[in-house]
C-alpha positions, 0 to 999 in steps of 0.5 A: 364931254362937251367938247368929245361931242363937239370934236366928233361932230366936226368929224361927222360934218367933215365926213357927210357922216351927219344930216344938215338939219339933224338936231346936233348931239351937243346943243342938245347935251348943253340944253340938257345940263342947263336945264338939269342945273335948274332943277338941282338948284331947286332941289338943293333950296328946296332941301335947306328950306327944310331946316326952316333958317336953322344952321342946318341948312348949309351942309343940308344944301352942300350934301344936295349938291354933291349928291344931284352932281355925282347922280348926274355924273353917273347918268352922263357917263353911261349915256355917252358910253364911259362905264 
């Protein structure tokens, strides 16, 4: 996705179809993503730490990670049109 939204920008840019100055969509999609990987990971710790250590933790933080990245997958596929 990153690299559709760096393509079309070059295209924009080519065409005068972008303002100079305007926020470019990528840069801002790539904050987005860093920011959210921040917040699954202390989702996802904050889900082991509920095992208190117990062996539980592992698959408690392996399910987390699945579920955060397939909400986020949903998200980013209907917010760039792919649904």
């Amino acid at each position: 996705m990153y690299r559709e939204l760096r393509a079309q920008e070059r295209r924009e840019d080519a065409s005068g179809g972008t303002p100079k100055g305007a926020p470019r969509q990528a840069d801002l999609l790539r904050d987005m993503q860093r920011a959210w990987i921040t917040f699954r990971d202390r989702t996802c710790d904050y889900e082991r730490a509920q095992w208190g250590g117990g062996t539980g933790g592992g698959p408690a933080y392996t399910n987390c990670l699945m579920v955060q990245t397939a909400k986020q997958t949903i998200y980013l596929e209907q917010a760039m049109g792919y649904n």
